[in-house]
C-alpha positions in Angstrom: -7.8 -11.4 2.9 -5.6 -14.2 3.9 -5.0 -14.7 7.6 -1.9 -16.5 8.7 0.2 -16.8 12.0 2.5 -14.1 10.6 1.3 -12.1 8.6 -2.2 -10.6 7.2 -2.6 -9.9 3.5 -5.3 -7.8 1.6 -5.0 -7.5 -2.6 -6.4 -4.2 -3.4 -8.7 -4.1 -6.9 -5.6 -2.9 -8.4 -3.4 -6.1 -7.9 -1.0 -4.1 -5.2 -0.6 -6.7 -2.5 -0.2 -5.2 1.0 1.3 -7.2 4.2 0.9 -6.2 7.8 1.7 -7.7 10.8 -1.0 -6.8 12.9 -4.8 -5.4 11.6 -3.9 -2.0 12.7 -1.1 -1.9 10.9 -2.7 -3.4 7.6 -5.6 -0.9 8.0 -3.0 1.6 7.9 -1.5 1.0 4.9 -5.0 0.3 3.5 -5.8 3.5 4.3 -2.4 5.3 3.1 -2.6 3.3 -0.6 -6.4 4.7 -0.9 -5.6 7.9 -0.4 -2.3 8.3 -2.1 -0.3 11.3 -2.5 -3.1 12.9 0.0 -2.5 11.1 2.3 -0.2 13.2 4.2 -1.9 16.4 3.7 -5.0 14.5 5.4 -5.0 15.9 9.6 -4.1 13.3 12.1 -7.7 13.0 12.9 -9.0 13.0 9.4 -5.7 9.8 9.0 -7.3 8.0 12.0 -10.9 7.9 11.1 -9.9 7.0 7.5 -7.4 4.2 9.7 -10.8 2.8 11.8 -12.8 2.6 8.9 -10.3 0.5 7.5 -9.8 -1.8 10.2 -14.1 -2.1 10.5 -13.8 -3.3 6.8 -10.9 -5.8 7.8 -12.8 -6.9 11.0 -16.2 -7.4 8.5 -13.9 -9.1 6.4 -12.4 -11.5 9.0 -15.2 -12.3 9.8 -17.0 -13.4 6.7 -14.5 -15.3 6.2 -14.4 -17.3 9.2 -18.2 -18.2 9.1 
């Protein structure tokens, strides 16, 4: 993950490249590209626990990197 003034970045395994400006908003899309297609046939509360689990990971993540 690459952490910048504007923008946060996260390359998934598969070489997609996704930009957010804010960690929710990455952890979103994080979320939406692992899930694919099923991702809208997912509840809104199934969608937001699959959203904090991504943002935990990104917070883990920010973190390592930082120390």
């Amino acid at each position: 993950m690459t952490i910048t003034a504007e923008h946060l970045t996260i390359t998934l395994e598969d070489g997609r490249e996704l930009i957010g400006r804010t960690p929710v908003e990455l952890a979103h899309k994080w979320a939406e590209a692992e899930h694919g297609e099923e991702w809208q046939q997912l509840s809104a509360a199934k969608q937001s626990i699959e959203i904090t689990a991504a943002l935990d990971a990104l917070n883990r993540a920010a973190q390592e990197y930082s120390e």
